[in-house]
Biopython code that builds the backbone (N, CA, C, O; Angstrom):
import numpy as np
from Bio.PDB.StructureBuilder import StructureBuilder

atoms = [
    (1, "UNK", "N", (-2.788, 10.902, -5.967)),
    (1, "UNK", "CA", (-1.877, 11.920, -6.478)),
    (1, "UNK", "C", (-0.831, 11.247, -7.333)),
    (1, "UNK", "O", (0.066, 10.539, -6.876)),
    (2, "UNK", "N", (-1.006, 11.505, -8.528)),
    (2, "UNK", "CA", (0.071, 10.940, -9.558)),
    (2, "UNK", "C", (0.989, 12.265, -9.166)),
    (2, "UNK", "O", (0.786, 13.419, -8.792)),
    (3, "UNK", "N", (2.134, 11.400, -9.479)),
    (3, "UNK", "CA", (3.672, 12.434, -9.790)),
    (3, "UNK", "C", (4.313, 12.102, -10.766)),
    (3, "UNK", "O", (5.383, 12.687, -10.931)),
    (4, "UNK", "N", (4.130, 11.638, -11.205)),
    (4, "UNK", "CA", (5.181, 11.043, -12.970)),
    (4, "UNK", "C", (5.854, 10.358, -12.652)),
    (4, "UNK", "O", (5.422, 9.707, -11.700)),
    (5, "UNK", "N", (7.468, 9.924, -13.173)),
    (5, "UNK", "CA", (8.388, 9.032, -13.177)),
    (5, "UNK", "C", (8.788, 9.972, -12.027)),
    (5, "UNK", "O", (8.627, 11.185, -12.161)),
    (6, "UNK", "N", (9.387, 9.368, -10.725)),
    (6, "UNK", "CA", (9.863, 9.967, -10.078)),
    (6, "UNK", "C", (11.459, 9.499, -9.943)),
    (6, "UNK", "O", (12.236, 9.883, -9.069)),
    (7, "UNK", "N", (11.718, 8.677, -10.906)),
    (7, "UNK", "CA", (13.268, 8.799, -11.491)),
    (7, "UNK", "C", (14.019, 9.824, -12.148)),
    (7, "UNK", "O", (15.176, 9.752, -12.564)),
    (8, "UNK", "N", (12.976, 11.088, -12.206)),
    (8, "UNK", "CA", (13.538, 12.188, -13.662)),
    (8, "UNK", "C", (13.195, 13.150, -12.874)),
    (8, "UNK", "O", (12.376, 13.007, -11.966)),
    (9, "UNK", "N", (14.000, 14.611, -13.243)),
    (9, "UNK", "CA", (14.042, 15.793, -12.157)),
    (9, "UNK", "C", (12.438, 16.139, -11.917)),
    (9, "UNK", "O", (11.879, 16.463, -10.869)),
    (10, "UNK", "N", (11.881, 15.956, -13.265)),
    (10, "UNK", "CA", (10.609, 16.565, -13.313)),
    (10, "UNK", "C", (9.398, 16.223, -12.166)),
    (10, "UNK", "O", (8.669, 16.962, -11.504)),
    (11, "UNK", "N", (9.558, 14.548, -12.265)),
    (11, "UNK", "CA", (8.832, 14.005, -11.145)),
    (11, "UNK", "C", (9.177, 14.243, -10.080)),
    (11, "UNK", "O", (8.393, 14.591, -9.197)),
    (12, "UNK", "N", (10.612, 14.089, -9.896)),
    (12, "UNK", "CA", (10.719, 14.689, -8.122)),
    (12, "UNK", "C", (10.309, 16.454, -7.940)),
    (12, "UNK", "O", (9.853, 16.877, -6.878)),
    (13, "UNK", "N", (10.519, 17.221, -8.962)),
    (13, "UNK", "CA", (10.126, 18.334, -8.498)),
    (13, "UNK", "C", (8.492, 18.537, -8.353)),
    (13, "UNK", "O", (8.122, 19.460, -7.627)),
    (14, "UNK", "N", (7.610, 17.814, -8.933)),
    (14, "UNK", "CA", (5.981, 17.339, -8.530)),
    (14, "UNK", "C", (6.186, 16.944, -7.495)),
    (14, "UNK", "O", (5.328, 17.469, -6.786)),
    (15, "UNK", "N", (6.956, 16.165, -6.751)),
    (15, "UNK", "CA", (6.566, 15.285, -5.413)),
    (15, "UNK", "C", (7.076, 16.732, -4.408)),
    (15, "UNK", "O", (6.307, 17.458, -3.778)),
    (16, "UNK", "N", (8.279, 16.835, -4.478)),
    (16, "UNK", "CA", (8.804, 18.360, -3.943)),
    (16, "UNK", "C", (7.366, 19.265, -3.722)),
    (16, "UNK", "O", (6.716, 19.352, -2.680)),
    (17, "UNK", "N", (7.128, 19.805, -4.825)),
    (17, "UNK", "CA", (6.017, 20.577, -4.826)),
    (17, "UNK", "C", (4.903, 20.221, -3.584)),
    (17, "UNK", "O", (4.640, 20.966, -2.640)),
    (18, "UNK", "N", (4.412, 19.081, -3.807)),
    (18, "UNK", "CA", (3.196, 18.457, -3.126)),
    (18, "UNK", "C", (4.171, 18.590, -1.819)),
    (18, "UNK", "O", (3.707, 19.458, -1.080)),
    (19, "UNK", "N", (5.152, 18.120, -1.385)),
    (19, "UNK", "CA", (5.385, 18.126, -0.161)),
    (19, "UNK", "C", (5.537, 19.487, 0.840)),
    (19, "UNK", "O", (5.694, 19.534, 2.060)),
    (20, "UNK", "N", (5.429, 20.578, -0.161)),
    (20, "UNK", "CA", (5.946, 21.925, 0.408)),
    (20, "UNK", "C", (5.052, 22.242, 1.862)),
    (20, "UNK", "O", (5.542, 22.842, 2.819)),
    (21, "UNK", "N", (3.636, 21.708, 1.819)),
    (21, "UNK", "CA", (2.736, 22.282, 2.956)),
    (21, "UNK", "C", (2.332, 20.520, 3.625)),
    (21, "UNK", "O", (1.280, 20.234, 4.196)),
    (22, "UNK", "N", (3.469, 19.569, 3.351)),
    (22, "UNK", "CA", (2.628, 18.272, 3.874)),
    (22, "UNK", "C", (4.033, 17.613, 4.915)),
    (22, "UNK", "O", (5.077, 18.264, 4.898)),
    (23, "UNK", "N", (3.966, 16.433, 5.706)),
    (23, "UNK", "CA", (4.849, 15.877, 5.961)),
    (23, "UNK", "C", (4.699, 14.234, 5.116)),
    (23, "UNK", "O", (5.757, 13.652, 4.873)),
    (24, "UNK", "N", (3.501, 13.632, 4.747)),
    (24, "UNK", "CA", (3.264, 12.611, 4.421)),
    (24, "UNK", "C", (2.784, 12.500, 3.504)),
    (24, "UNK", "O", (2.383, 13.648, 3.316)),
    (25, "UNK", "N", (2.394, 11.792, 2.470)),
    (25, "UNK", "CA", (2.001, 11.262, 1.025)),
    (25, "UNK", "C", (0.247, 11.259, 1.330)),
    (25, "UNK", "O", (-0.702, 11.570, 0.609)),
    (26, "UNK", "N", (0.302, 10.941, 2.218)),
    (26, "UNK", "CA", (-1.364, 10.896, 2.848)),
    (26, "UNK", "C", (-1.575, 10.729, 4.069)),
    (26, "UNK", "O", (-1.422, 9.621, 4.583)),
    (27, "UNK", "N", (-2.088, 12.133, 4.979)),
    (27, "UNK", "CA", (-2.580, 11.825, 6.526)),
    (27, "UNK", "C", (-1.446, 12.726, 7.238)),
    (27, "UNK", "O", (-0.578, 13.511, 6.858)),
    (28, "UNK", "N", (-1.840, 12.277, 8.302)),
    (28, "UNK", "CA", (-0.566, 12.765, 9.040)),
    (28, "UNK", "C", (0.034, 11.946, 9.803)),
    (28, "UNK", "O", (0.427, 12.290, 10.918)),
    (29, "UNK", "N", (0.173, 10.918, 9.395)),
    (29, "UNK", "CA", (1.510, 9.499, 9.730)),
    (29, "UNK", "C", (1.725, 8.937, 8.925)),
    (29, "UNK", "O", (0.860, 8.624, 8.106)),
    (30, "UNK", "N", (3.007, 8.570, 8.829)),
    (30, "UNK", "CA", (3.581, 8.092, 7.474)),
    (30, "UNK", "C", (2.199, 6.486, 7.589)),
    (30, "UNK", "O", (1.488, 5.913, 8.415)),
    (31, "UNK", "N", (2.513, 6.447, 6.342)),
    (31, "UNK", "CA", (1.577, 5.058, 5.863)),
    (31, "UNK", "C", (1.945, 4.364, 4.853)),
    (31, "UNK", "O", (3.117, 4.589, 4.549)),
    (32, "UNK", "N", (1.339, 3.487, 4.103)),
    (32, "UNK", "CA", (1.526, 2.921, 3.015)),
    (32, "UNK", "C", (2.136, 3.884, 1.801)),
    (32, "UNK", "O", (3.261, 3.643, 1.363)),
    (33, "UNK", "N", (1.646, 4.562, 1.479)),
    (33, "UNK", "CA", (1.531, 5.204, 0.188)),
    (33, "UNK", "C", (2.775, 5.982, 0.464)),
    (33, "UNK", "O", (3.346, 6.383, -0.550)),
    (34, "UNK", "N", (3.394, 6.324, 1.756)),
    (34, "UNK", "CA", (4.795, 6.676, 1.899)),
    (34, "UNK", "C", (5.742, 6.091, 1.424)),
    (34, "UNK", "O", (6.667, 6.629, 0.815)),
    (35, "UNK", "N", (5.551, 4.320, 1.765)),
    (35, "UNK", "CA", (6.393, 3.490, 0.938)),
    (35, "UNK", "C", (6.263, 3.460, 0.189)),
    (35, "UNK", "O", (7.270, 3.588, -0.506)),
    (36, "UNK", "N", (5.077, 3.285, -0.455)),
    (36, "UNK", "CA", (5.551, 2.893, -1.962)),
    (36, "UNK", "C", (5.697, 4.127, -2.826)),
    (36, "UNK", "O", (5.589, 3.799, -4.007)),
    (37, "UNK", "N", (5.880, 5.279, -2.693)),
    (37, "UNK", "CA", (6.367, 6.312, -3.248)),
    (37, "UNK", "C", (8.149, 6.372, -2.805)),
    (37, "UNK", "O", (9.053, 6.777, -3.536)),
    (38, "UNK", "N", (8.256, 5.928, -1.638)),
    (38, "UNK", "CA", (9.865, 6.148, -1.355)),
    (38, "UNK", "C", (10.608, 5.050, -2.181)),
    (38, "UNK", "O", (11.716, 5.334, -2.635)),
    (39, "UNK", "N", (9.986, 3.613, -2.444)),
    (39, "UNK", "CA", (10.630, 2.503, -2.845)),
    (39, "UNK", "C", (10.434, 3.008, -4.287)),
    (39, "UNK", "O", (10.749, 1.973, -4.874)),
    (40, "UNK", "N", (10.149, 3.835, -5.208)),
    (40, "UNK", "CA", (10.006, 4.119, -6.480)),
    (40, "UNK", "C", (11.624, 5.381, -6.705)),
    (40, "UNK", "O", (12.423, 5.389, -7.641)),
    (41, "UNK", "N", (11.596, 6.266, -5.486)),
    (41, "UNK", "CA", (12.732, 7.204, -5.959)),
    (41, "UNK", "C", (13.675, 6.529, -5.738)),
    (41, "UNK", "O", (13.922, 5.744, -4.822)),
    (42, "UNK", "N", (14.351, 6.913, -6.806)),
    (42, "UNK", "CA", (15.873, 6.011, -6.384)),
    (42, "UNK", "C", (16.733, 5.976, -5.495)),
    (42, "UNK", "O", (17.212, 4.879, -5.207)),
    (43, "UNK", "N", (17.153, 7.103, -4.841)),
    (43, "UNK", "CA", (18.034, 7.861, -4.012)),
    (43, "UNK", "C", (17.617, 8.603, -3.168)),
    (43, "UNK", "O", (16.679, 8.161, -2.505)),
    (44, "UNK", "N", (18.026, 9.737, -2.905)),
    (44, "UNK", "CA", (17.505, 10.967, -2.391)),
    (44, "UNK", "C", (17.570, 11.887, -3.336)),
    (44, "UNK", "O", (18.339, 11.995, -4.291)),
    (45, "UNK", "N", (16.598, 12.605, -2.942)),
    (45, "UNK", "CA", (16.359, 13.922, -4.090)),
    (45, "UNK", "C", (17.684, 15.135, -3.974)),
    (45, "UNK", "O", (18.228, 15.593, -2.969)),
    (46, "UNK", "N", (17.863, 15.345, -5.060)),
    (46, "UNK", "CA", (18.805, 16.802, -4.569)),
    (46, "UNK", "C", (18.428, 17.999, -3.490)),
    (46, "UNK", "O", (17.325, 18.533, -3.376)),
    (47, "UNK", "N", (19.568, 18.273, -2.762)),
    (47, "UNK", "CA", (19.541, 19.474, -1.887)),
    (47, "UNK", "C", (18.389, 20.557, -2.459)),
    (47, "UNK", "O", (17.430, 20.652, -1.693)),
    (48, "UNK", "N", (18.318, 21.307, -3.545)),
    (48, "UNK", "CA", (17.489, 22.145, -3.932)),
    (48, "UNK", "C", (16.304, 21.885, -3.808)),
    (48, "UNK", "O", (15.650, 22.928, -3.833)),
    (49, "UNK", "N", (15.430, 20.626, -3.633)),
    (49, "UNK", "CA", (14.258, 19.851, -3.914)),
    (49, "UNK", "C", (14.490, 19.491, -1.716)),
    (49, "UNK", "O", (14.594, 18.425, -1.109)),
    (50, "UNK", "N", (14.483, 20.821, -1.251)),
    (50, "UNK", "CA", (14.678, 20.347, -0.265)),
    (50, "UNK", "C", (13.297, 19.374, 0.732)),
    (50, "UNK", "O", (13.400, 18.431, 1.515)),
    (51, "UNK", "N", (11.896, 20.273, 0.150)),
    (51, "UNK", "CA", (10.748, 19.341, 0.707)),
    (51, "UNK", "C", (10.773, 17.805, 0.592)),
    (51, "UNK", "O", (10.620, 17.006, 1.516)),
    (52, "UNK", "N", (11.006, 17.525, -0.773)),
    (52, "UNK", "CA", (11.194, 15.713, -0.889)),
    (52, "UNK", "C", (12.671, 15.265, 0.066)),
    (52, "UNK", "O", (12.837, 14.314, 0.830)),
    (53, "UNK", "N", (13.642, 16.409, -0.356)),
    (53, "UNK", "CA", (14.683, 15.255, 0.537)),
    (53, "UNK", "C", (14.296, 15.396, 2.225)),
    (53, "UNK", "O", (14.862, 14.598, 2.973)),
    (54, "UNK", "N", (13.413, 16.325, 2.782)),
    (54, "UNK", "CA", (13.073, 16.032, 4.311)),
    (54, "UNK", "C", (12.232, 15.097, 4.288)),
    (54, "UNK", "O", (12.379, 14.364, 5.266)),
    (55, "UNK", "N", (11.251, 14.724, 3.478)),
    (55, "UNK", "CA", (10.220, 13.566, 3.502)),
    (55, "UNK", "C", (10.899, 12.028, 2.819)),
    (55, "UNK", "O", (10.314, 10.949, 2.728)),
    (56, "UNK", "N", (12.243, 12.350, 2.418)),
    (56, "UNK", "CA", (12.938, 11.051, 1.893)),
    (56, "UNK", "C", (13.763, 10.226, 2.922)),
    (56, "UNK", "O", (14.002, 9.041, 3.152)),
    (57, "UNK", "N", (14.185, 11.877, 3.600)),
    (57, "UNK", "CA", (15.587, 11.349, 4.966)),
    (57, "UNK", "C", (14.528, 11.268, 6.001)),
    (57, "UNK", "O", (15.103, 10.667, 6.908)),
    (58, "UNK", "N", (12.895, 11.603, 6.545)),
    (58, "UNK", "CA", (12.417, 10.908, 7.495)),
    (58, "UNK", "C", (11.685, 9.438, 6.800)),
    (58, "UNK", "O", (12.021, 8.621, 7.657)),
    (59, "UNK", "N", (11.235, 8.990, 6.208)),
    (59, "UNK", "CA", (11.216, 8.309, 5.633)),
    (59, "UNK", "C", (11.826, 7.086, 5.649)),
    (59, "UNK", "O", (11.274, 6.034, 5.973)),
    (60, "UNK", "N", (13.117, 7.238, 5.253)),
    (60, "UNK", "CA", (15.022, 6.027, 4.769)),
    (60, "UNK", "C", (14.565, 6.485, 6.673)),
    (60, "UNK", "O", (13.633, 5.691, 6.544)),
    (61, "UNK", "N", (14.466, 6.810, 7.608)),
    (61, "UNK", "CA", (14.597, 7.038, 9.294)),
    (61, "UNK", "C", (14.344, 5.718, 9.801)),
    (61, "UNK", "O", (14.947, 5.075, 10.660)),
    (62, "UNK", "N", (12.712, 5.262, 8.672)),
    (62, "UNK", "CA", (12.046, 3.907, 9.439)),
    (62, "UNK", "C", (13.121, 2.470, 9.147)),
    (62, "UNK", "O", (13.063, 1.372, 9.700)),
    (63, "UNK", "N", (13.790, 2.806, 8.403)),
    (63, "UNK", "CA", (14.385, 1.528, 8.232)),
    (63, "UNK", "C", (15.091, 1.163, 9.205)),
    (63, "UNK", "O", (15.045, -0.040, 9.462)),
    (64, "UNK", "N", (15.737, 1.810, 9.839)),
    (64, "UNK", "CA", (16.510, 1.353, 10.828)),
    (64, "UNK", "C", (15.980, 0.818, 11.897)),
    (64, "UNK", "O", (16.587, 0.068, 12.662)),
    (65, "UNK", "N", (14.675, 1.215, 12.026)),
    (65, "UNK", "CA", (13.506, 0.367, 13.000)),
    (65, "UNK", "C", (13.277, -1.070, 12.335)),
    (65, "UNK", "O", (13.375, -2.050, 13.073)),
    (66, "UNK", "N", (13.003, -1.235, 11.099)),
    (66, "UNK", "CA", (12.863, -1.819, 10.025)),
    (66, "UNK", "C", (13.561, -3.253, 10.300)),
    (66, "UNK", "O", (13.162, -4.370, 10.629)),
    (67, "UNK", "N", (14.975, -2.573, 9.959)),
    (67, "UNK", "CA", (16.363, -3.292, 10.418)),
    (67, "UNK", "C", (16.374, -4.246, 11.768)),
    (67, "UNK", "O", (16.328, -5.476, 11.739)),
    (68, "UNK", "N", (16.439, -3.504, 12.846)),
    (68, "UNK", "CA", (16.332, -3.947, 14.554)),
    (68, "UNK", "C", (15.075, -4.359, 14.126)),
    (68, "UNK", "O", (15.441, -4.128, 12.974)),
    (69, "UNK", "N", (13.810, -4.796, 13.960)),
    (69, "UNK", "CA", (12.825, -5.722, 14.397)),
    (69, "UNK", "C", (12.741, -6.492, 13.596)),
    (69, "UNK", "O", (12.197, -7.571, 13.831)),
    (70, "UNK", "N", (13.232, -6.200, 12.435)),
    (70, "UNK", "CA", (13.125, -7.367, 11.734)),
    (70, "UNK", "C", (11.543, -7.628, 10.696)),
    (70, "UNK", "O", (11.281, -8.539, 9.911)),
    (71, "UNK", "N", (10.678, -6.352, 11.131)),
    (71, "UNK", "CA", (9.204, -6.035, 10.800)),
    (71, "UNK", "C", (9.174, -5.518, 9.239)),
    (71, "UNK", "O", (9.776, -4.628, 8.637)),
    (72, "UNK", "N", (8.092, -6.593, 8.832)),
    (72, "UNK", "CA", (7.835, -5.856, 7.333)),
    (72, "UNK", "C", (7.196, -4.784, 7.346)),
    (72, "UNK", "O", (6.967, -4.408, 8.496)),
    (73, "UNK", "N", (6.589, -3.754, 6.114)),
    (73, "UNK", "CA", (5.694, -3.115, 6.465)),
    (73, "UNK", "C", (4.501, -3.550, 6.015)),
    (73, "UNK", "O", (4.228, -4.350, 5.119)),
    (74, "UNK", "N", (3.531, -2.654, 7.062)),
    (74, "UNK", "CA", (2.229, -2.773, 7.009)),
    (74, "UNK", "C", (1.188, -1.999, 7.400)),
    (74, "UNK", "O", (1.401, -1.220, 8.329)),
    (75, "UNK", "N", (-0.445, -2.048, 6.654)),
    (75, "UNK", "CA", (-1.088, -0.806, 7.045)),
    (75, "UNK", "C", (-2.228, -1.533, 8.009)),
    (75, "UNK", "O", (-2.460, -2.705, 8.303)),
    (76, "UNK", "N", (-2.718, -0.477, 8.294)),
    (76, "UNK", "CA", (-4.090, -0.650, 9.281)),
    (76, "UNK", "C", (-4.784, -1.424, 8.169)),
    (76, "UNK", "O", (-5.333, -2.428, 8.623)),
    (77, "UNK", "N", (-4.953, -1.254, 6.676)),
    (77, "UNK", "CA", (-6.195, -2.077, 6.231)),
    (77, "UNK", "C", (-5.789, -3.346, 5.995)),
    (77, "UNK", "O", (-6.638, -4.213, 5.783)),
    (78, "UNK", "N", (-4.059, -3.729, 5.995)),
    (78, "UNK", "CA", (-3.265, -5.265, 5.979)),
    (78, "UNK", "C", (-4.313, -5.905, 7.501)),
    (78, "UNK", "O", (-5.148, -6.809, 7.474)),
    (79, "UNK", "N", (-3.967, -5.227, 8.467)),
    (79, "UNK", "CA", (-4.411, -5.703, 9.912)),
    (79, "UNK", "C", (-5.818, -5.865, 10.764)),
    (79, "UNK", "O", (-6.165, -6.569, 11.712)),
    (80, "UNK", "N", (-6.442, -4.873, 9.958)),
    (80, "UNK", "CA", (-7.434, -4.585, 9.821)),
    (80, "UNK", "C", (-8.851, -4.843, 8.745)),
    (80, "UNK", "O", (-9.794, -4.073, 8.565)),
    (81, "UNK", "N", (-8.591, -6.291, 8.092)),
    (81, "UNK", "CA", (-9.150, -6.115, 6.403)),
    (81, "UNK", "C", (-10.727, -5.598, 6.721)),
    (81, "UNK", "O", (-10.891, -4.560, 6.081)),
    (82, "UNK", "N", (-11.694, -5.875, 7.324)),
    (82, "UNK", "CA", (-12.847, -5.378, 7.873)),
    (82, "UNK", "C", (-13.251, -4.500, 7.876)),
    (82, "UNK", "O", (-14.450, -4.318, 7.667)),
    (83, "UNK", "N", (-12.088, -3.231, 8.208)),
    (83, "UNK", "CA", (-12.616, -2.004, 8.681)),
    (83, "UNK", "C", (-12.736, -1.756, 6.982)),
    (83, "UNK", "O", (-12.331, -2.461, 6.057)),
    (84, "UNK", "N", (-13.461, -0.464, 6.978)),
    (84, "UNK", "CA", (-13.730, 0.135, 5.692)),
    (84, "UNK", "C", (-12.452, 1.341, 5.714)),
    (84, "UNK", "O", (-12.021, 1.920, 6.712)),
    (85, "UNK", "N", (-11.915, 1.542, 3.982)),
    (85, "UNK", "CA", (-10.501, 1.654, 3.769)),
    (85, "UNK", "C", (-10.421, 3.296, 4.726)),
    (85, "UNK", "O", (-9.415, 3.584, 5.373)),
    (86, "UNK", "N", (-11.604, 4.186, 4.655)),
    (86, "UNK", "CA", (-11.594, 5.690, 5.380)),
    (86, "UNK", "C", (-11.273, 5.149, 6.601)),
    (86, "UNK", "O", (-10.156, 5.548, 6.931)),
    (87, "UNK", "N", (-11.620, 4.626, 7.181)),
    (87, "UNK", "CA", (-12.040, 4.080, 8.666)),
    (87, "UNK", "C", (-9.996, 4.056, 9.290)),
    (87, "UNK", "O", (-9.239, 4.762, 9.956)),
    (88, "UNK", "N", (-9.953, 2.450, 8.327)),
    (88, "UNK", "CA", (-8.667, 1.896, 8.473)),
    (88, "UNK", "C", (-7.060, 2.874, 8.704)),
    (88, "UNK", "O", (-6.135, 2.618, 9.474)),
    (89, "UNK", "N", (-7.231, 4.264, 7.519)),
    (89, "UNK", "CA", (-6.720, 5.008, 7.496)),
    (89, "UNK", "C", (-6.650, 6.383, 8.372)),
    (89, "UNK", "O", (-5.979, 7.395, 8.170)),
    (90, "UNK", "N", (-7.466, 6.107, 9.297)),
    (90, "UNK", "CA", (-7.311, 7.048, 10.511)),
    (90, "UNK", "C", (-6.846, 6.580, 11.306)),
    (90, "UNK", "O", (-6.395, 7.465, 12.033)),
    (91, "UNK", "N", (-6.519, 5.106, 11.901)),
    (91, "UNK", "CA", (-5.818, 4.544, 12.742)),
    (91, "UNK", "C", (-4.391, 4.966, 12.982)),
    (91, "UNK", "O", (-3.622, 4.814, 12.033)),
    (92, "UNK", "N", (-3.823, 5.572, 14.324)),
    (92, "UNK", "CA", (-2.575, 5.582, 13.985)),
    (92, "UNK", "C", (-1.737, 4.295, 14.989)),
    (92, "UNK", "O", (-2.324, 3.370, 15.550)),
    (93, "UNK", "N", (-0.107, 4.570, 15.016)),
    (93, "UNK", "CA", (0.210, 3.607, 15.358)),
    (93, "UNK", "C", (1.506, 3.765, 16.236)),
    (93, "UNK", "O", (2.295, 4.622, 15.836)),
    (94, "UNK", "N", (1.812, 3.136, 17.262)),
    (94, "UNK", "CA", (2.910, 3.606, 17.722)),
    (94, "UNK", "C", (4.402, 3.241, 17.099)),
    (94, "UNK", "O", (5.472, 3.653, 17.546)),
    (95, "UNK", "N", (4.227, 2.433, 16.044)),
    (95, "UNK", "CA", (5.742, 2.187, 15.011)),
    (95, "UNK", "C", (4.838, 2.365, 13.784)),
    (95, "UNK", "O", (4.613, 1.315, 13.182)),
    (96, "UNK", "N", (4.239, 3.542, 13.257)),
    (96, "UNK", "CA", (3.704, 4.041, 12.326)),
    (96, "UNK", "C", (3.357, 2.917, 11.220)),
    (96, "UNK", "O", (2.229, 2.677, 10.789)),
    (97, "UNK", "N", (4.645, 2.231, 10.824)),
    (97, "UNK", "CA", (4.548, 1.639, 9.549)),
    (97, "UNK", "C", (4.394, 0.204, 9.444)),
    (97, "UNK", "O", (3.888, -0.369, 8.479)),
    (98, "UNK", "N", (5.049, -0.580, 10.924)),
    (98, "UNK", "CA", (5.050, -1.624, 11.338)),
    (98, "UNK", "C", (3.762, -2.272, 11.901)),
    (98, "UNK", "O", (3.297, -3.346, 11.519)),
    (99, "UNK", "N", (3.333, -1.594, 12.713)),
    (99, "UNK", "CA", (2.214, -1.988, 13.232)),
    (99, "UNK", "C", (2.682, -3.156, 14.349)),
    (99, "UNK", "O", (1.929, -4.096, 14.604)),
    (100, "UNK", "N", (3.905, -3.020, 14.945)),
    (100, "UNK", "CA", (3.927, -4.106, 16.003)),
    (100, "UNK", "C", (3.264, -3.904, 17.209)),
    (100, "UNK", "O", (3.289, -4.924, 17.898)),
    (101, "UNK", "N", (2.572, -2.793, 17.817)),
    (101, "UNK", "CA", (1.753, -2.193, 18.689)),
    (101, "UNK", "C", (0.284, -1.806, 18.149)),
    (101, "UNK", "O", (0.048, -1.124, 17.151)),
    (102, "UNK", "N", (-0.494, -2.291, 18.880)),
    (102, "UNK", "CA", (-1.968, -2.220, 19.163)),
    (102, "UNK", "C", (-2.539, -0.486, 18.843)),
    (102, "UNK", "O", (-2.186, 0.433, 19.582)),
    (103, "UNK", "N", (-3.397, -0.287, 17.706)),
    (103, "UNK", "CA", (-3.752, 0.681, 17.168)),
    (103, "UNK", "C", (-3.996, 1.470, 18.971)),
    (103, "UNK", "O", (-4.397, 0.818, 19.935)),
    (104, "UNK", "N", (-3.712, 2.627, 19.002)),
    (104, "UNK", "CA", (-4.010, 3.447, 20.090)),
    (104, "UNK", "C", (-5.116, 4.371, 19.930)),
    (104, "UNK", "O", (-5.872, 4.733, 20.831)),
    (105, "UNK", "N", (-5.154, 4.727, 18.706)),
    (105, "UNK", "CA", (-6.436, 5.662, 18.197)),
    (105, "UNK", "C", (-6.960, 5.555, 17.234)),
    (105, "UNK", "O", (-6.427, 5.050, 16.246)),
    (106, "UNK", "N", (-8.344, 6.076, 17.268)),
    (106, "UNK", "CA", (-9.323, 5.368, 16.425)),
    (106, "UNK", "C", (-10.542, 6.443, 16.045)),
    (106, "UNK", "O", (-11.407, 6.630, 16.901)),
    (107, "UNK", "N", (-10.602, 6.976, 15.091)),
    (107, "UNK", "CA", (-11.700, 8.208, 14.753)),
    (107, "UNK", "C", (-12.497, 7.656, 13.309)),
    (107, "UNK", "O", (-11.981, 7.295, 12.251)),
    (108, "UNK", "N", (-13.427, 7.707, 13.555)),
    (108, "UNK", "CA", (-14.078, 7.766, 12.315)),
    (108, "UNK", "C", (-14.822, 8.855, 10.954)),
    (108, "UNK", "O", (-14.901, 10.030, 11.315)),
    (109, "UNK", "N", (-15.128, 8.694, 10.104)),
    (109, "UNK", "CA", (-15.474, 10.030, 9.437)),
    (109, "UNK", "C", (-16.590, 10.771, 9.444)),
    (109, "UNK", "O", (-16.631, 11.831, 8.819)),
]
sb = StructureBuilder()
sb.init_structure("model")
sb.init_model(0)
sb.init_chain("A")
sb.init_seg("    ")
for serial, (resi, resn, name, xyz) in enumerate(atoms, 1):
    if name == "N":
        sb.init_residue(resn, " ", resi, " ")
    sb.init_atom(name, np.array(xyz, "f"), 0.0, 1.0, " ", f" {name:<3s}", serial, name[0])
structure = sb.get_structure()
């Protein structure tokens, strides 16, 4: 899913949009593609663009986990290089983004 420059109203109101029926960029736990869409907006989105700023302020949430462990981020296919990328991406995690806990679930396609 391209969104344009998401420095300019236009792009955040594409990401807005996409977020209206989602909580995550892809899946239903935050993942990779969460970050690197959050590390691209600059700030937080304006109040009116309220879907992106709930997916921006849970989002800016992980850092503070971030912060206290001291954990970079990382995905199931960083930890996982083996699995095949569908596979990898169903894994969830109990510090979603960190991965300092042992995948708990595991479905395939």
């Amino acid at each position: 899913m391209g969104f344009g420059d998401l420095k300019t109203p236009a792009g955040l109101q594409v990401l807005n949009d996409y977020l209206a029926d989602k909580s995550y960029i892809e899946g239903y736990v935050p993942s990779q593609a969460d970050v690197a869409v959050f590390e691209v907006v600059s700030g937080p989105p304006p109040a009116d663009l309220y879907h992106a700023l709930r997916w921006y302020n849970h989002i800016k949430s992980y850092e503070k986990e971030k912060a206290r462990t001291g954990r970079t981020w990382t995905t199931a296919v960083q930890l996982f290089p083996t699995l095949p990328r569908q596979c990898a991406s169903t894994l969830t995690w109990g510090a979603h983004l960190w991965g300092e806990r042992v995948a708990h679930s595991f479905s395939t396609w």
